[in-house]
N, C-alpha and C positions, 0 to 999 in steps of 0.2 A: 178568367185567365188564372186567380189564383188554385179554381177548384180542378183545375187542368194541371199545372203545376206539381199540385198535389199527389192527381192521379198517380203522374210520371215519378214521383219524387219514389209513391209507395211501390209501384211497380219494380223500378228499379231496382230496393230494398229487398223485392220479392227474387228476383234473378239472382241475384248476390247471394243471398239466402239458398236457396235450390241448389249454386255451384257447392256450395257447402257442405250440403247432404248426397248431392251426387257424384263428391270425386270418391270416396272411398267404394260406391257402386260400380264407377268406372272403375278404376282398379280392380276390384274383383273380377267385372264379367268380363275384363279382358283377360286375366287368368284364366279362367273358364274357357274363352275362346279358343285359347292356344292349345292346352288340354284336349278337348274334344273335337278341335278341327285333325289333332293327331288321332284321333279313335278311342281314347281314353275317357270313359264318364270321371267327372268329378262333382259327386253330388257334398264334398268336401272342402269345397271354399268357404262355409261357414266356421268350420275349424281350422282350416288356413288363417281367416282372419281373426279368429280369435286368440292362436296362436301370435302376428302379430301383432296386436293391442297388447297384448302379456309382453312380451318382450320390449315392445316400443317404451312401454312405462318404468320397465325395471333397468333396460337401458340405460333412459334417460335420469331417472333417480340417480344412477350410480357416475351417471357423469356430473350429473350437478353437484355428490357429493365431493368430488374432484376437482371441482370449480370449474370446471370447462366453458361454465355459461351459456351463450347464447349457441355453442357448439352441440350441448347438451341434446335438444331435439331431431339432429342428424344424427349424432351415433344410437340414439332411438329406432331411427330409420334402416339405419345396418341392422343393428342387432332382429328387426323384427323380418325381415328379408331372410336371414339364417336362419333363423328358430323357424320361421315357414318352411322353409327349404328340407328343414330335417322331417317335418310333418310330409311333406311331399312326397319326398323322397321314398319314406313309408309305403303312402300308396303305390307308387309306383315301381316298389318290389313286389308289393303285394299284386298288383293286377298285370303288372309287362311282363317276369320273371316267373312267379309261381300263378300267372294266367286265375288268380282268385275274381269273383265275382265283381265289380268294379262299382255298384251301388253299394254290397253290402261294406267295400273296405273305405267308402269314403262316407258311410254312417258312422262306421268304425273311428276314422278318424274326425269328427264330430266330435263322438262320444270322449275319444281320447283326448281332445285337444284342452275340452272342458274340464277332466277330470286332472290333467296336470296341472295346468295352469293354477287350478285353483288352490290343488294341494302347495304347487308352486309359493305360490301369493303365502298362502297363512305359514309357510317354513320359512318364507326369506323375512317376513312383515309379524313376528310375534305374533300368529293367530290373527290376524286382522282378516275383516274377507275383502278387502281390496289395499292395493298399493297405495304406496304416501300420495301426494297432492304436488305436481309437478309445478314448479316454479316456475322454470324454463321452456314454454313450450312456443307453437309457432306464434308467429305475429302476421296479419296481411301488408302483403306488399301493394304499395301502391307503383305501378309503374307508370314513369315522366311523360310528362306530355298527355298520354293516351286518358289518364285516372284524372283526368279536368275536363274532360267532354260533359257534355250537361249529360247526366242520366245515364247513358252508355256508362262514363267512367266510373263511376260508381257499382253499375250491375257486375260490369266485366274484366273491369282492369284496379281493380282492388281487392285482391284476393289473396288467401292460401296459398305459401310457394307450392305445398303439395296438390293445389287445383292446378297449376302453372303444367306442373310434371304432368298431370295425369291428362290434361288436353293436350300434349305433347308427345305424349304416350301413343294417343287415340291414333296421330297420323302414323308414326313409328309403327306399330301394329300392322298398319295397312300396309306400308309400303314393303316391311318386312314379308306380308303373307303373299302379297299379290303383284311383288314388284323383283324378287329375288330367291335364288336358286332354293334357296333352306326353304322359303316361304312354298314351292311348290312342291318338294318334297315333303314339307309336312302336310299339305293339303292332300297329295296325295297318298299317304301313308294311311287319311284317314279314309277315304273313298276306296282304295281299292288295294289294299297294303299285299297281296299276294302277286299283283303284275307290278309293284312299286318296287317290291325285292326283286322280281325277275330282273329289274333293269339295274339292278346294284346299289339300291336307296337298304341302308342299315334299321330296319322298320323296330326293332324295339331301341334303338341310341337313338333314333330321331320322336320317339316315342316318350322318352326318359327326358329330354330334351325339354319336350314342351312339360311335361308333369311338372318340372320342376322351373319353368318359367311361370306358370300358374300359380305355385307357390311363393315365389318371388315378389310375383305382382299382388296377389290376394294378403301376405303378409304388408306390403304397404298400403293397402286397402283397410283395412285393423291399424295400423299405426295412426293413420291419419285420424280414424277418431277419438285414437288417447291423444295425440297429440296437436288437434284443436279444440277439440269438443268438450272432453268428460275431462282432462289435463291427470285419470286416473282410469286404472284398471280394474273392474269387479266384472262377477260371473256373471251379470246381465250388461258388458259395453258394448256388443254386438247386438245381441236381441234380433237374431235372423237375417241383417244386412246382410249376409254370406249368400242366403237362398233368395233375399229381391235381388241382387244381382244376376243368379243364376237366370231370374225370371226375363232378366232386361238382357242377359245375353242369346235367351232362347226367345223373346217378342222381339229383338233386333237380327234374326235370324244368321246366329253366328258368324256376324260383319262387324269389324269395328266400330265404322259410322252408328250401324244401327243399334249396336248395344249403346252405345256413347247416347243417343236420343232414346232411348229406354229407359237408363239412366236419369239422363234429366227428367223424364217423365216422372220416374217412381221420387227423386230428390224433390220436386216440388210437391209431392203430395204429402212429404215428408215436411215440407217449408208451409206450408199454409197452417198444419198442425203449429207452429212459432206464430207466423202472420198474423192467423184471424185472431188471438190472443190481445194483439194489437188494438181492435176494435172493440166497444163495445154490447154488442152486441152476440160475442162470442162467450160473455157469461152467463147466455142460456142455452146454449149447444152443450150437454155433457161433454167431459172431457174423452172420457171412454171413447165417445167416439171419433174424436179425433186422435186421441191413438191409433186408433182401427181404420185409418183411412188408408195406410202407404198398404199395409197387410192383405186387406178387401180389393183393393186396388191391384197387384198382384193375381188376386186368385182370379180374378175375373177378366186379368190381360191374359194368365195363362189359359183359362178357360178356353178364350178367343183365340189362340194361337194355335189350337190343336188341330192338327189337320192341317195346318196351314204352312206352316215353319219346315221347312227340308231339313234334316240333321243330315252331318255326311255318314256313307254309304255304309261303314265300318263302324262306328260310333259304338261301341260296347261291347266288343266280338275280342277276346284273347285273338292273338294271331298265333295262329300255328302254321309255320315251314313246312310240315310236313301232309299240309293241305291245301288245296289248291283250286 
């Protein structure tokens, strides 16, 4: 009974864990979602969130020098939803308006997002290469009642407010795409945007629309891990979370649900890297390689997804009015 117990107690620990690493995945691929279910590649959620992280931290510094306190990591949360928003927005002059290539402007902004922020970081921070060490950042909530289940409360109902948001998110998502009028004009926009204008749908506003909800949501996707994780920002606090999201949004084949379980997917592979640490027997596993598991992991879900996964119709096509 007690080696039972145990089990359950580590399992648990292990769920809890996972929800940890997979809300900031959530967040992004649902940016991703909304983006490319309008027709729009964003291979630029990596710089979304990195953007993000940058903001969430200098934000939040600048609140707590204000004493804001326990306020301190929401206005982190704003601040990093802007600062995406303006990254977004970028691509999405660059590929809706001047109809630019839509992989290379969201390499572009990659490249961009890194290269500010960092210059960002060492002009605001004396030359440092990352921000001060946040005082103020999230705490888990435990919510009543639910967080005293044996095991359950612990896995699920002890968490990150920004886990709270982002499985709340997952339905929001849904019911916005597949439940209401926006929701099927952007789906439509991205499957067949030339009979979507015939019928009066504004195919680059609805277009600009979701770019810049992608960037909304991918910048709190970067917040969430300055603001539980690393409680600081340097040029390695993403380390690719941007593109395993993209992965768990395209092996969830651009569905909420199924990115959301993508997600979880890639966040426990990410959580066992912590886990097996736990045990001893994990000090004869190199570590290398459990860095390399969520990564390997990734290439070999995307592997398997090719051929598989339907992108919609339009998915990377400039639209032009003047074709038909």
């Amino acid at each position: 009974m007690d080696m039972l117990d145990a089990f359950f107690t580590k399992f648990s620990e292990l769920i809890n864990i996972t929800l940890v690493y997979s809300t900031a995945l959530i967040f992004g691929a649902l940016g991703g979602i909304y983006s490319e279910r309008s027709g729009v590649v964003n291979i630029g959620i990596e710089g979304l969130m990195v953007s993000g992280a940058f903001a969430s931290a200098v934000g939040s510094y600048y609140a707590e020098q204000a004493d804001m306190g326990s306020l301190s990591p929401w206005v982190g949360l704003i601040c990093a939803m802007v600062f995406a928003l303006i990254f977004a927005l970028i691509h999405a002059v660059a590929t809706i308006t001047f109809k630019a290539n839509q992989v290379v402007s969201g390499v572009v902004i990659n490249f961009l997002a890194a290269g500010v922020t960092l210059y960002l970081v060492k002009m605001l921070f004396n030359g440092a290469g990352q921000t001060e060490t946040l005082n103020d950042v999230f705490s888990k909530w435990r919510i009543p009642l639910l967080a005293d289940i044996p095991y359950l409360g612990n896995a699920f109902f002890t968490a990150y407010p920004t886990t709270y948001i982002a499985l709340i998110l997952v339905g929001v998502t849904y019911y916005v795409l597949f439940k209401t009028p926006f929701g099927l004009r952007l789906r439509a926009v991205g499957e067949h945007p030339s009979a979507a204008d015939t019928n009066g749908i504004k195919v680059k506003r609805i277009r600009y629309i979701a770019v810049m909800l992608s960037g909304l949501f991918a910048g709190l996707g970067g917040a969430t891990i300055t603001l539980t994780t690393t409680s600081a920002f340097s040029h390695n606090t993403i380390s690719g979370q941007g593109f395993i999201a993209m992965a768990a949004m395209i092996f969830g084949k651009w569905h909420p649900f199924g990115a959301f379980g993508a997600a979880m997917f890639f966040g426990m592979a990410q959580a066992l890297n912590n886990f097996l640490r736990l045990f001893e027997f994990s000090k004869h596993i190199p570590q290398e390689f459990l860095y390399m598991l969520p990564y390997v992991l990734t290439i070999l879900v995307l592997a398997g997804a090719v051929g598989r996964s339907k992108a919609p119709s339009a998915l990377g096509e400039p639209y032009d009015p003047g074709k038909r």
